[in-house]
Wavefront OBJ file of the C-alpha trace (Angstrom):
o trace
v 8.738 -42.451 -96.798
v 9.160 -44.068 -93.819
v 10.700 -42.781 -90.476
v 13.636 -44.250 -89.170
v 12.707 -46.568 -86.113
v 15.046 -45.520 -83.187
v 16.992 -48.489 -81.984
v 14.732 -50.301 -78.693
v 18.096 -50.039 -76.541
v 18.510 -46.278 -77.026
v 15.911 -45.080 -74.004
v 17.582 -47.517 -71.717
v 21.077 -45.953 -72.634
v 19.787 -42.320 -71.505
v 18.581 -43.655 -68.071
v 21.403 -45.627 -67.478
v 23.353 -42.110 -68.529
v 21.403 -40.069 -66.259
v 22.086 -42.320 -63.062
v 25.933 -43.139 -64.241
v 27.378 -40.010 -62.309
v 25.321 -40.440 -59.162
v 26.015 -44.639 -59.267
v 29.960 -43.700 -59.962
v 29.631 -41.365 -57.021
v 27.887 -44.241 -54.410
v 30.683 -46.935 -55.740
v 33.720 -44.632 -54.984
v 32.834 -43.179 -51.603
v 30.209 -45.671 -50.291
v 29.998 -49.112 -51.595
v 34.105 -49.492 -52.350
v 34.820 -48.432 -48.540
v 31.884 -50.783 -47.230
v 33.789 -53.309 -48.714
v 37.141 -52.550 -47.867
v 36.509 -52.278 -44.377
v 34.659 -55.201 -44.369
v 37.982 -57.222 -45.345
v 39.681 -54.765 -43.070
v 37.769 -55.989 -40.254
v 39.297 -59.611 -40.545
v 42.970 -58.069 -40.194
v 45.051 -56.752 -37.409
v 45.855 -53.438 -39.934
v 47.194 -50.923 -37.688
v 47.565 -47.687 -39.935
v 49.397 -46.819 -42.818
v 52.328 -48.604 -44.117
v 51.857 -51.258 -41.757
v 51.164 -54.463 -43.366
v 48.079 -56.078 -42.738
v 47.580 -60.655 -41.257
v 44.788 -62.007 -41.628
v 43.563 -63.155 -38.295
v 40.162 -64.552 -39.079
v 37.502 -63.508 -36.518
v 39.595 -62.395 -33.399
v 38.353 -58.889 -33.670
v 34.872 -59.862 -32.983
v 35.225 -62.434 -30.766
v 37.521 -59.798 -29.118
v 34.783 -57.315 -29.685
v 32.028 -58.860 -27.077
v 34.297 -58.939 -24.425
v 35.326 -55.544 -24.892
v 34.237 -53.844 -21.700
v 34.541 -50.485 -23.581
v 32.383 -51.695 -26.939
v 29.643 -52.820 -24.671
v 29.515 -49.321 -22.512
v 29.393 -47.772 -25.892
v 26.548 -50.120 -26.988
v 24.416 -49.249 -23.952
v 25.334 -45.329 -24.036
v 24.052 -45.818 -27.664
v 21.057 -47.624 -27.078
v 20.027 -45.131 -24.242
v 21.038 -42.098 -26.432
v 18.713 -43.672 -29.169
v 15.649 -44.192 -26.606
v 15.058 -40.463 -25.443
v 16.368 -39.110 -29.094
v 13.673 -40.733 -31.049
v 10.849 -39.795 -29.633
v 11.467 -36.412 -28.189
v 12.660 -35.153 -31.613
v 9.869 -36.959 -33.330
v 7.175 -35.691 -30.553
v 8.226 -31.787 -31.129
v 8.840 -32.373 -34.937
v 4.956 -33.516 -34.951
v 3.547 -30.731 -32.635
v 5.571 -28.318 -34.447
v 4.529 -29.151 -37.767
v 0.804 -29.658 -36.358
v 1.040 -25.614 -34.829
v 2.619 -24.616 -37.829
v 0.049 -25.850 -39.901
v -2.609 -23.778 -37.899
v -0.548 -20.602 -37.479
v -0.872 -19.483 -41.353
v 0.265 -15.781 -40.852
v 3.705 -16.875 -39.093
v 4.592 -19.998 -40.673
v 7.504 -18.701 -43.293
v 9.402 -16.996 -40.147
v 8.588 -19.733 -37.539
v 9.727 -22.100 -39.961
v 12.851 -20.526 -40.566
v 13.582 -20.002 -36.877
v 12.817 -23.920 -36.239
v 14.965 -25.033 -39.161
v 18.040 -22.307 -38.680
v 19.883 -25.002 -36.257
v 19.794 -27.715 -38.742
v 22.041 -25.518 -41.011
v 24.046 -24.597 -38.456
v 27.798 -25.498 -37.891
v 27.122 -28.704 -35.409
v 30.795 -27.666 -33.555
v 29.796 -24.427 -33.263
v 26.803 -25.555 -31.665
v 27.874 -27.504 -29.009
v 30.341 -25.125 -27.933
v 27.545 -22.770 -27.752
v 25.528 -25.233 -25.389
v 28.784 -26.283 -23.186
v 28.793 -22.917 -22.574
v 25.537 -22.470 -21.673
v 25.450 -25.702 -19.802
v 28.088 -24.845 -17.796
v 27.694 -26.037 -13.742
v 29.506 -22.453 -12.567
v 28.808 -20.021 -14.990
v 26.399 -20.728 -17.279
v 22.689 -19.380 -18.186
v 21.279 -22.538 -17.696
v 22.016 -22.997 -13.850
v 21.609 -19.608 -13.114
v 17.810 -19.790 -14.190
v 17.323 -22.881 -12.226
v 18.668 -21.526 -9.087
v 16.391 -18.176 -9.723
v 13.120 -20.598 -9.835
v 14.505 -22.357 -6.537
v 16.591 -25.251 -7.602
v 19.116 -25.335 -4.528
v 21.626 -27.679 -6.304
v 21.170 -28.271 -10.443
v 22.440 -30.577 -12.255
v 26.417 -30.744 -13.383
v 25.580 -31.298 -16.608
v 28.819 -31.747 -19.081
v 30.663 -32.419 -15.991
v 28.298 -35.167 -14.296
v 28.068 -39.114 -15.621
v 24.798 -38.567 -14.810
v 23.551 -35.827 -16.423
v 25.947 -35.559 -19.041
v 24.580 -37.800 -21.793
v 20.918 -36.131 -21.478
v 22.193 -32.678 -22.051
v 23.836 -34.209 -25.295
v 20.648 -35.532 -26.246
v 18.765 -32.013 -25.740
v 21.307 -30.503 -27.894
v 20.528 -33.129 -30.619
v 17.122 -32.853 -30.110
v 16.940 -29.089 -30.580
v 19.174 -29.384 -33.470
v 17.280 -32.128 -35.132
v 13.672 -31.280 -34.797
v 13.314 -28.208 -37.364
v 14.273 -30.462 -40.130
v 11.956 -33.478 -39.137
v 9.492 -30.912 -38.639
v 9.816 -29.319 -42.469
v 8.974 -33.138 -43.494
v 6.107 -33.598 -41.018
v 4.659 -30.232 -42.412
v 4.580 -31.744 -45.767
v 2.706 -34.211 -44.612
v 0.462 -32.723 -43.317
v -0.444 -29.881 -46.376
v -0.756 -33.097 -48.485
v -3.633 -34.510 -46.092
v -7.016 -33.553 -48.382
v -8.968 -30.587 -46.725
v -12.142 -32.730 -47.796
v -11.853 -35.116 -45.087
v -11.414 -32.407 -42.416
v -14.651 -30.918 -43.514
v -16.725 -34.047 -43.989
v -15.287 -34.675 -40.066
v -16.598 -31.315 -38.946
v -20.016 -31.813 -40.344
v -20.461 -35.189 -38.420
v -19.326 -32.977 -35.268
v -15.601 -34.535 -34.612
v -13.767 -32.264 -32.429
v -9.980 -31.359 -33.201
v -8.807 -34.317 -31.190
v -10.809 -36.553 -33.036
v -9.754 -35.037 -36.790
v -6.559 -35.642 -35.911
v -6.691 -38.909 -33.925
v -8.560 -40.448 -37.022
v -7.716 -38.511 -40.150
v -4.004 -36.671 -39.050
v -2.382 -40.046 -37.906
v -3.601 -42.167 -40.255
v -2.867 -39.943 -42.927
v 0.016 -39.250 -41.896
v 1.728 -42.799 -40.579
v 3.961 -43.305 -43.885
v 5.867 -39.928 -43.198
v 6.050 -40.889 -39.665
v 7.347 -43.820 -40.628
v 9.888 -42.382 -42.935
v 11.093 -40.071 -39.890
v 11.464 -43.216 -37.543
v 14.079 -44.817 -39.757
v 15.634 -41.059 -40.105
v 15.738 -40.678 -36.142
v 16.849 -44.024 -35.410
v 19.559 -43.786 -38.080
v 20.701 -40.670 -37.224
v 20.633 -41.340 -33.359
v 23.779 -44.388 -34.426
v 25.876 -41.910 -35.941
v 26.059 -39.300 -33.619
v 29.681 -37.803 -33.137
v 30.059 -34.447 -33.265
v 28.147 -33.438 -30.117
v 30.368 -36.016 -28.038
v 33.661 -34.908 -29.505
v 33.347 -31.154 -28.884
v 31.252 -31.147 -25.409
v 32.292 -34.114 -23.593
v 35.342 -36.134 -25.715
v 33.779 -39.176 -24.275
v 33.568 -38.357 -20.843
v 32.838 -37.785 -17.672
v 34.581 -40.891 -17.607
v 32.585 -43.551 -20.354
v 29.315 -41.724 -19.820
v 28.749 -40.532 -23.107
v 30.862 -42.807 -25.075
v 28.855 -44.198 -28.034
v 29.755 -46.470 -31.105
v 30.581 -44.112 -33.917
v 32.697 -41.831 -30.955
v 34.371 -46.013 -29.747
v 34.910 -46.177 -33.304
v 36.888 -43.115 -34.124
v 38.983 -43.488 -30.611
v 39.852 -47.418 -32.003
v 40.948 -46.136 -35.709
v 42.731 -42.886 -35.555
v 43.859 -42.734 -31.690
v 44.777 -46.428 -31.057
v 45.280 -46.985 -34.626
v 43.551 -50.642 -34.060
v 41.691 -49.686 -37.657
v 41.310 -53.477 -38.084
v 39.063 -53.698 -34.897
v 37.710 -50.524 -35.688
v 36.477 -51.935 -38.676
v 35.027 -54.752 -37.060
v 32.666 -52.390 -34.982
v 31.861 -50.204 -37.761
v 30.343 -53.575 -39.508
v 28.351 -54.069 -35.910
v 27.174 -51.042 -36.359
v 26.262 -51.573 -39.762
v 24.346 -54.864 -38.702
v 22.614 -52.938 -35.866
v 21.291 -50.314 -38.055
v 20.283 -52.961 -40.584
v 18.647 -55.730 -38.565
v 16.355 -52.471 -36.955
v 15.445 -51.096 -40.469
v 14.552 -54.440 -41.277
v 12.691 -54.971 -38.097
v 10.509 -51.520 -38.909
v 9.279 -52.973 -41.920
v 7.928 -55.815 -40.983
v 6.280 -54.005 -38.542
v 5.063 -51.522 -41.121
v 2.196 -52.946 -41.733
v 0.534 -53.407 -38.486
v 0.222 -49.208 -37.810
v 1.076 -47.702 -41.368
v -1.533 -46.667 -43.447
v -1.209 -46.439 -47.803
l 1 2 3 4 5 6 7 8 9 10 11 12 13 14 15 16 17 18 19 20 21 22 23 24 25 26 27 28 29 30 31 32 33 34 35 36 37 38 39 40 41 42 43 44 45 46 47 48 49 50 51 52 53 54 55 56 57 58 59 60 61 62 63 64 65 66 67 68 69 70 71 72 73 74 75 76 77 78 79 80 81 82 83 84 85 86 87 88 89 90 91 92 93 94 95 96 97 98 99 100 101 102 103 104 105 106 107 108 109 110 111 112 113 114 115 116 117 118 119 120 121 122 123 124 125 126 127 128 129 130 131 132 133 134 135 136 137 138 139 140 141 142 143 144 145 146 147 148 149 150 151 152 153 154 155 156 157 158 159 160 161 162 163 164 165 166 167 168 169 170 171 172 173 174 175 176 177 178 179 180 181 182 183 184 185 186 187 188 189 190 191 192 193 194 195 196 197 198 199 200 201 202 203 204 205 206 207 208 209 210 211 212 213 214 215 216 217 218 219 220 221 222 223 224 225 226 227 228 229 230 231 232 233 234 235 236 237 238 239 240 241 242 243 244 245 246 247 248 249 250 251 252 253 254 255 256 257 258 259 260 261 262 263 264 265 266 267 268 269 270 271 272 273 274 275 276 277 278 279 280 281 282 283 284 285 286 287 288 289 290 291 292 293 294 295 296
């Protein structure tokens, strides 16, 4: 007696019925509203109810001569510069000390990754406080170690959009660091022997076996960084709205003012896909360079 032969479609049918809720999911909130605003970014749509012209590409020739847009731009692209690598510097030496410190690494990990799962507004109310020119911690330990006049912090244009970015960077860096670590375990222990027995130091293991092993991660948490440093929001909203003056003003912050405080959601739209080209035309720029310092 012979066994029924299953039909050669039917494994394709459970796959595609595994990834049907997630794909569903992606079209409704994700691809559907890329597209929508998209076409919305051709319009002069000003809100709800209002009906919507087609005006062609007036919002982004508008857009370049936007003396706001390109503040935001350069806010963004400074923001992005001292994010990056400060979050992916301590990420690294955290994971690296981690890795060494066997006895405390459950309870340092937790304590490096608690901030990541912490409320982001409740957060940077914590550190306006703290930052605080008058009253808070932060001055008051300068001025005990001899700093005459510190820094105004939230309230300077100066200093204003680096305490953001220490904010973000303390936030950020536990949960980089938790991918770094992995990383790392996964690096074989055979190589670090076979190093020690030809006499390499600890700078050498990990100058020629940590790096190396370790470039695809870091590669991973370069995109991560650089993606995450174009949509930060939050911190802006709550500590600074903005402000002092256009100081801290970045794209996803020009954005939000545009759609839901001008209600220009038409030209709103039009930055969003700017933003969207940005973040795109970097990516794309990483991996061509990913071959000339990742190593597979």
């Amino acid at each position: 007696m012979t066994s029924r032969r299953l039909p050669q479609y039917k494994p394709y049918l459970t796959g595609t019925l595994f990834i049907l809720p997630a794909f569903v999911l992606f079209a409704v909130f994700i691809f559907i509203p890329l597209v929508y605003g998209f076409v919305m970014s051709f319009t002069d749509y000003g809100g709800f109810n209002v009906k919507a012209n087609f005006i062609g590409f007036d919002n982004y020739t508008k857009l370049f001569k936007d003396d706001y847009f390109i503040v935001s731009l350069k806010n963004n692209l400074v923001y992005t510069v001292l994010f990056v690598p400060l979050t992916m510097l301590l990420a690294l030496l955290a994971a690296i000390a981690l890795n060494s410190i066997l006895h405390l690494r459950k309870y340092l990990r937790m304590a490096f990754y608690f901030p990541q799962i912490t409320s982001m507004v409740s957060i940077a109310i914590v550190w306006a406080l703290l930052f605080n020119p008058m009253s808070g911690p932060i001055n008051h330990m300068l001025e005990a170690i001899g700093i005459a006049n510190p820094p105004q912090w939230l309230m300077s244009s100066k200093w204003a959009l680096i305490a953001i970015v220490v904010v973000a960077v303390w936030k950020s860096f536990g949960y980089y660091m938790i991918i770094l670590l992995a990383g790392i375990q996964g690096i074989p222990t055979h190589l670090y022997e076979s190093a020690r027995l030809d006499g390499a130091n600890r700078f050498k293991q990990f100058l020629y076996i940590t790096l190396p092993s370790l470039s695809p991660t870091l590669f991973m948490v370069l995109i991560l960084t650089i993606i995450n440093s174009f949509q930060v929001f939050d911190l802006v909203s709550v500590m600074t709205d903005g402000g002092p003056g256009r100081s801290t003003n970045v794209l996803v912050f020009r954005i939000y003012q545009e759609a839901f405080v001008n209600y220009r959601m038409g030209y709103s739209a039009a930055m969003s896909t700017v933003l969207f080209l940005i973040i795109m035309i970097i990516s794309l720029i990483q991996f061509r360079l990913e071959k000339k310092w990742v190593t597979y």
